[in-house]
C-alpha positions as CSV (number, residue, x, y, z in Angstrom):
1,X,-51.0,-153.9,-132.0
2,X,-51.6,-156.0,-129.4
3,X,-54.7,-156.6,-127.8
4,X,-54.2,-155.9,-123.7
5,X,-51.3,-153.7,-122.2
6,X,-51.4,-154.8,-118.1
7,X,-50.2,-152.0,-116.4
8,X,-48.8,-152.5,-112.8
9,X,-47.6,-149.7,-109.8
10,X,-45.7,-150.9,-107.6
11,X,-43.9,-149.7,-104.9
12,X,-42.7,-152.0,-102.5
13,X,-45.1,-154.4,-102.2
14,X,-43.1,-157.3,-104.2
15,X,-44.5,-160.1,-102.2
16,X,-47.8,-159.3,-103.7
17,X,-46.6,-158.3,-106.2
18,X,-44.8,-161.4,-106.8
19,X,-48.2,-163.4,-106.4
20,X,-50.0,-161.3,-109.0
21,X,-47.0,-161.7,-111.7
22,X,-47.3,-165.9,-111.2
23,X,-50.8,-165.7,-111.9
24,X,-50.3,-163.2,-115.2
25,X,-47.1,-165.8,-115.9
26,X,-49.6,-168.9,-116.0
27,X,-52.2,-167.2,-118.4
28,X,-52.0,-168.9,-122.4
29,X,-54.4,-167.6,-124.6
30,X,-55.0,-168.2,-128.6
31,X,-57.9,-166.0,-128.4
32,X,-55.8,-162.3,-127.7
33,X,-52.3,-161.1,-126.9
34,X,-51.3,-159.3,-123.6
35,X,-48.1,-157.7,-122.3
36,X,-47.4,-156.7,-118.8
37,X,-45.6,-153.2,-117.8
38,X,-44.6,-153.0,-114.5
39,X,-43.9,-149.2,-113.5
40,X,-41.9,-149.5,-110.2
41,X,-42.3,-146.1,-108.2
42,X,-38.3,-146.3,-107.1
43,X,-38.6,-149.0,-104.7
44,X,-35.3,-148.5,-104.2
45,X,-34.6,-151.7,-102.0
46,X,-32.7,-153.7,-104.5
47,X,-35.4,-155.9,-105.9
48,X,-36.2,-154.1,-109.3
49,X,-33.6,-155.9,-110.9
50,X,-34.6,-159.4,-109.0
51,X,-38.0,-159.1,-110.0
52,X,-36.8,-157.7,-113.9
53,X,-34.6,-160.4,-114.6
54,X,-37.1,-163.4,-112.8
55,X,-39.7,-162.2,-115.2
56,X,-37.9,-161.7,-118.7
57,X,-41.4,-161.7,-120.4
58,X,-42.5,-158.8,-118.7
59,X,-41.6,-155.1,-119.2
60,X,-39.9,-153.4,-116.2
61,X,-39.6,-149.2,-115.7
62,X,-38.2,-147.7,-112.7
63,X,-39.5,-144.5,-112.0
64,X,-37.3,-141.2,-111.3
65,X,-39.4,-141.1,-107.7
66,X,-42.5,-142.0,-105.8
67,X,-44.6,-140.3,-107.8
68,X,-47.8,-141.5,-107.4
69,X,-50.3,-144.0,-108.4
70,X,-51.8,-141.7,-111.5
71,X,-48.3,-141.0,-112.4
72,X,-46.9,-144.5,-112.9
73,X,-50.3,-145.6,-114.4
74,X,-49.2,-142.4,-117.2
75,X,-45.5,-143.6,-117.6
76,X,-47.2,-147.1,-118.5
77,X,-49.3,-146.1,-120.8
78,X,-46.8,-143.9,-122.8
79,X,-44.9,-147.2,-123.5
80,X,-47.9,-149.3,-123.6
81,X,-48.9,-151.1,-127.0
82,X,-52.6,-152.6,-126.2
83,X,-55.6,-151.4,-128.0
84,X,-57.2,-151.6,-124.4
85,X,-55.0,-150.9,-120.8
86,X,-55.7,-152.7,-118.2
87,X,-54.7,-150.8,-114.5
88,X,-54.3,-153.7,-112.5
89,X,-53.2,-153.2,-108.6
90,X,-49.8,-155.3,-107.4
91,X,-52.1,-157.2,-104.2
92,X,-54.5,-158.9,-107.0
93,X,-54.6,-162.5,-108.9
94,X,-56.1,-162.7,-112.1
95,X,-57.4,-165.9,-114.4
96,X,-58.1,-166.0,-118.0
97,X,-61.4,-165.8,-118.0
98,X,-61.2,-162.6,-116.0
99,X,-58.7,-161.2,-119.1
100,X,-61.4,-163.1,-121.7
101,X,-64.2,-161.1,-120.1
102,X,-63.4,-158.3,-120.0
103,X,-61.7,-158.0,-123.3
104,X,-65.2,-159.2,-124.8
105,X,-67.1,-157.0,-123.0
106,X,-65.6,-153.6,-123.7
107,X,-65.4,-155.0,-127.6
108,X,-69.7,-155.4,-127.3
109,X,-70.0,-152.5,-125.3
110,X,-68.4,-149.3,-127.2
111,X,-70.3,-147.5,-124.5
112,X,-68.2,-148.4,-122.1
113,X,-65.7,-146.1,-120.9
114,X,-64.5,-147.1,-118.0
115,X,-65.0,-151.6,-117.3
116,X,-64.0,-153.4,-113.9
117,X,-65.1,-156.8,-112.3
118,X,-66.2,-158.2,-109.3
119,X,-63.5,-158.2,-106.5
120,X,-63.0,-161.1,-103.8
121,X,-60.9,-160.1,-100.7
122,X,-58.7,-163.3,-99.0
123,X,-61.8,-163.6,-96.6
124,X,-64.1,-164.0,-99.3
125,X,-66.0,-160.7,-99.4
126,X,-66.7,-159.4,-102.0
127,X,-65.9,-155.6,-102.1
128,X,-68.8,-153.3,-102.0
129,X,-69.2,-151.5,-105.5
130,X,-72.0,-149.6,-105.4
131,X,-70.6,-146.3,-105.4
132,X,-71.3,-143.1,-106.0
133,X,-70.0,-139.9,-106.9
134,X,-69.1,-137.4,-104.1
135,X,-71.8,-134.2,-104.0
136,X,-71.9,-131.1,-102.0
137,X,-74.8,-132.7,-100.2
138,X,-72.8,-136.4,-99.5
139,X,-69.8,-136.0,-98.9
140,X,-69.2,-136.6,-95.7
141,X,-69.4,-139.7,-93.8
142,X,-72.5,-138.4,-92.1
143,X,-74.3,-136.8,-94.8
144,X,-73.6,-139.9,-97.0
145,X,-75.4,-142.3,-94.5
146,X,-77.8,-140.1,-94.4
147,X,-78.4,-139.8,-98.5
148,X,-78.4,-143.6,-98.5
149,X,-80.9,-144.0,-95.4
150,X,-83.5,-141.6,-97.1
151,X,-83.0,-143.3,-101.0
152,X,-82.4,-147.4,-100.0
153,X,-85.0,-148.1,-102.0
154,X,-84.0,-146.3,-105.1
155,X,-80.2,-147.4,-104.8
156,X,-80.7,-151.2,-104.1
157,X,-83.3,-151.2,-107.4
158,X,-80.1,-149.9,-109.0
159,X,-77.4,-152.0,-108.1
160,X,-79.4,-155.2,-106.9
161,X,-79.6,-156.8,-110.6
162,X,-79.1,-160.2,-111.9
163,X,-78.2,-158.4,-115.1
164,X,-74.4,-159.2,-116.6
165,X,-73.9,-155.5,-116.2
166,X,-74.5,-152.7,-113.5
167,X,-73.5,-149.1,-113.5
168,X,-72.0,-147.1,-110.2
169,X,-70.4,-143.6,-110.6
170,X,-67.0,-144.7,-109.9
171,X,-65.0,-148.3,-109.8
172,X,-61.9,-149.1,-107.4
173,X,-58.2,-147.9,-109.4
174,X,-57.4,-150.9,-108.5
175,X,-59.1,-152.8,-111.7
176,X,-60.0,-150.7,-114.4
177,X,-59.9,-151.9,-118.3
178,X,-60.1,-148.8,-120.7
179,X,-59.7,-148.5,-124.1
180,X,-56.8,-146.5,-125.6
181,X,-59.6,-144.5,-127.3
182,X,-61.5,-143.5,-124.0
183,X,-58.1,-143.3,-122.2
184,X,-56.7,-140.4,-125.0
185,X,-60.3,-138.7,-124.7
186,X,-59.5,-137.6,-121.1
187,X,-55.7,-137.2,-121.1
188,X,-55.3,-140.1,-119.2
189,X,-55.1,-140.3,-115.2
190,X,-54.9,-136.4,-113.2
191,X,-51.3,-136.2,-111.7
192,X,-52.9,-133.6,-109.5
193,X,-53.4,-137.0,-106.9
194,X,-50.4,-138.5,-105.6
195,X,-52.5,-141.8,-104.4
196,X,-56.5,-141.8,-103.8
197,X,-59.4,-140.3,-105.5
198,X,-57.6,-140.3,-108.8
199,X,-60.0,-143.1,-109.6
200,X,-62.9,-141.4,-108.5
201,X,-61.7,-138.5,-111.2
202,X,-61.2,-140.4,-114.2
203,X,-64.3,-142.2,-113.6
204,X,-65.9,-138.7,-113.6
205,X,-64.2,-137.6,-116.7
206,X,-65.8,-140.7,-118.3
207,X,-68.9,-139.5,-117.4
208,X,-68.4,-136.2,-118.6
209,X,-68.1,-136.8,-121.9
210,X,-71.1,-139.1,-122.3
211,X,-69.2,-142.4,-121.3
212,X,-70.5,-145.4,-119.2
213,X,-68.9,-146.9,-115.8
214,X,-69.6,-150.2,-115.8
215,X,-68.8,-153.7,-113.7
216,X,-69.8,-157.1,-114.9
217,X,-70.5,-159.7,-112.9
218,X,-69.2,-163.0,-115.0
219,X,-65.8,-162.4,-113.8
220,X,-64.0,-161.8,-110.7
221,X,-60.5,-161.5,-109.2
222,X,-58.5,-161.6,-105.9
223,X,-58.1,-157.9,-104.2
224,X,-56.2,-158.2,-101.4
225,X,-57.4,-155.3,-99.1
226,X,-54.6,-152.9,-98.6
227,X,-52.2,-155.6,-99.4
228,X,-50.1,-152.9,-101.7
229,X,-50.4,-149.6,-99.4
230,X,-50.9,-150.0,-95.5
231,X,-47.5,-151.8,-94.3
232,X,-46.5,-150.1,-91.5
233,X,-47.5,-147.4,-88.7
234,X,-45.4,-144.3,-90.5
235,X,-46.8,-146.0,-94.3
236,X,-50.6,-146.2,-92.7
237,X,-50.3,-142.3,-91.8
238,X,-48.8,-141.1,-95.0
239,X,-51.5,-143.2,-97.1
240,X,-54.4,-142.1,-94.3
241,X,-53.1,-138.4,-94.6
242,X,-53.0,-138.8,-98.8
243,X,-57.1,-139.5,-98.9
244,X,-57.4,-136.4,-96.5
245,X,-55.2,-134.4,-99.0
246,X,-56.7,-135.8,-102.0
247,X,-59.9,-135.0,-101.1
248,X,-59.1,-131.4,-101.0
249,X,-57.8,-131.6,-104.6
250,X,-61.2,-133.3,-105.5
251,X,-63.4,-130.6,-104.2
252,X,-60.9,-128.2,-105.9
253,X,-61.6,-130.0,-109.4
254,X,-65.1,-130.7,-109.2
255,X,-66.8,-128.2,-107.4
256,X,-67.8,-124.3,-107.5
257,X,-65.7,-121.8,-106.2
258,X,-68.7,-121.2,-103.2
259,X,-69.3,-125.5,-103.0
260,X,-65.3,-125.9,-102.8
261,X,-64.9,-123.1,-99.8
262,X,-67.4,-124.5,-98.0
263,X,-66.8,-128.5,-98.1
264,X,-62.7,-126.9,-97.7
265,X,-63.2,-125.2,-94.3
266,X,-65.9,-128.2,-93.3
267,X,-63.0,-130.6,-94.0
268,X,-60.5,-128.8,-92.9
269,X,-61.9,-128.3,-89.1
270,X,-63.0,-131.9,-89.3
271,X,-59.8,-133.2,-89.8
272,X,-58.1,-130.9,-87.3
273,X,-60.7,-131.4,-84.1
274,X,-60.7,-135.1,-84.8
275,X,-56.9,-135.7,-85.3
276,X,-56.4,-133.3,-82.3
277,X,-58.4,-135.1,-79.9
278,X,-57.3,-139.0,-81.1
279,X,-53.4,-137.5,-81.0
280,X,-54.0,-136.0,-77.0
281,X,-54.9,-139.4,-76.0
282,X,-52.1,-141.2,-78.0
283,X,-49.8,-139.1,-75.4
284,X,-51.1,-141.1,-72.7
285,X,-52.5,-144.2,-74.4
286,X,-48.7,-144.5,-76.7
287,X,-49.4,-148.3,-76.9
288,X,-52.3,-148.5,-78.8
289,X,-50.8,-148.3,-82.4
290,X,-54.2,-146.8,-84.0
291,X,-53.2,-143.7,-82.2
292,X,-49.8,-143.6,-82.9
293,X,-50.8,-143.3,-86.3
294,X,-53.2,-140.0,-85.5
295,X,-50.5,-138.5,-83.8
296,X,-48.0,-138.9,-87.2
297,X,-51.0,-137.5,-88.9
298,X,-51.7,-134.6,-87.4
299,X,-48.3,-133.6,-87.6
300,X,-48.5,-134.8,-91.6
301,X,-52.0,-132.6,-92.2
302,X,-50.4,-130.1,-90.4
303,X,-47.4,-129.6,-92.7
304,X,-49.4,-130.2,-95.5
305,X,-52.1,-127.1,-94.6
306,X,-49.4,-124.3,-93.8
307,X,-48.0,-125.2,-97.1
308,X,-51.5,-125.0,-99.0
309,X,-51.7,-121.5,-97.5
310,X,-47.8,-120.5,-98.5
311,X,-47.8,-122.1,-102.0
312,X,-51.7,-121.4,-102.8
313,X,-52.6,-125.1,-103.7
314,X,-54.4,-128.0,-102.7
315,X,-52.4,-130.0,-104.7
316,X,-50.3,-132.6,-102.9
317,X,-47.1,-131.6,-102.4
318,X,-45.8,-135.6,-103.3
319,X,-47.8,-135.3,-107.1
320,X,-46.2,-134.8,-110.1
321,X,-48.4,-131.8,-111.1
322,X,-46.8,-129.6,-107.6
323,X,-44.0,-130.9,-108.8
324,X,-44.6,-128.9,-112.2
325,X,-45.8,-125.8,-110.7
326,X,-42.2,-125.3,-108.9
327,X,-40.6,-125.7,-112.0
């Protein structure tokens, strides 16, 4: 067996993509064996085989659609032959002492579930990573503030450490390194989410059965901020309106039947008044492409409620698990 199966989504973002690959190409290592899979989401613009036959060494699947990020990270897996899978975003670079890292640490650290690293963006920020997991009393943008107004203190004792290791809730889909142990414990990723919050739910089925999220901070990689997702006005609306959508699904997994009506009709009038009010002024203000974008996804949310009403599901109607209900 080998030691690392790098599993990549992509869809459409080959230039990135492209980057990321060269970097993976250029790794040698003596210490451990990796393979890359690449699950292509049916790009569907000709470069699959460009790409397939550019990088012989590397594994290539085309999907049968778009099906979403905790789809293609599944189809990976199933043909995966790591003892640990590492879920590895198309807009990132990696080193080998990223791989070395992390390898080691999930080998010292059985306790880990769920292992990610320190992410640079290409202005070097480093992403914020303390989060936490959404509760009836934080979950909105408000309320969250809020939480984290009242418990600064507490929270900065938590993730201000000089420690190799700190613990949020939750870590970014975008690097995760799992174990094929931890990864059959929980089923693998929920195809309820087409794209957003599925990382948010694995990390909480981590959690759930007594395993740790973790990030060490003795390796980091290059995250280019929504280098793989946001490429264009209609692309920005359909991703903006997927995190509205897959919120619902979250509150539909994770909370009570009187929490999940309550943050439902909260989130649903939210995202109605303030879509509402952004698309009347993109009538008048059409130039301004920030509200072009509100006006496609009102008309997106739109769609997408009537049918949660008619079909009797939060589930979004581009996941793999809708998909299974019609069947």
């Amino acid at each position: 067996m080998l030691d690392i199966s790098i599993v990549i989504v992509n869809y459409r973002g080959w230039k990135a993509l492209e980057k990321c690959l060269d970097s993976l190409d250029n790794i040698v290592s003596q210490a451990f064996s990796f393979e890359v899979v690449v699950v292509d989401n049916y790009s569907n613009d000709g470069q699959f085989l460009v790409f397939e036959k550019k990088y012989k060494d590397f594994f290539f699947i085309e999907n049968s659609g778009n099906n979403g990020f905790s789809n293609g990270c599944n189809r990976g897996a199933t043909v995966a032959k790591g003892e640990y899978l590492f879920f590895l975003n198309p807009d990132t670079k990696i080193s080998l002492n990223a791989l070395e890292t992390l390898l080691q640490t999930a080998i010292s650290h059985l306790e880990i579930g769920i292992l990610s690293c320190l992410q640079i963006d290409e202005k070097d920020d480093y992403y914020k990573q303390n989060l936490l997991f959404p509760a009836f009393g934080r979950f909105f943008g408000i309320s969250r503030s809020f939480y984290r107004t009242v418990n600064k203190e507490k929270l900065e004792q938590r993730f201000t450490t000089t420690n190799d290791l700190f613990y949020p809730d939750w870590v970014s889909g975008a690097v995760i390194f799992i174990s094929r142990n931890w990864f059959d414990k929980i089923k693998g990723w929920n195809e309820d989410y087409w794209l957003y919050f599925e990382d948010v739910d694995i990390c909480k089925k981590i959690a759930a059965i007594g395993g740790k999220v973790a990030v060490t901070q003795k390796a980091t990689i290059f995250h280019q901020h929504g280098g793989a997702s946001r490429i264009n006005v209609k692309t920005k609306a359909l991703t903006k309106t997927e995190v509205i959508i897959s919120k619902h699904v979250y509150i539909s997994n994770h909370f009570s039947v009187v929490k999940s009506f309550f943050l439902h009709v909260l989130l649903v009038m939210g995202t109605l008044s303030v879509k509402s009010i952004l698309a009347f002024l993109g009538m008048f203000l059409f130039f301004i492409p920030k509200l072009k974008v509100n006006r496609l996804m009102l008309k997106n949310i739109s769609i997408y409620y009537f049918n949660a009403i008619i079909k009797q599901t939060w589930i979004s109607p581009r996941a793999m698990n809708y998909l299974k209900t019609k069947a």
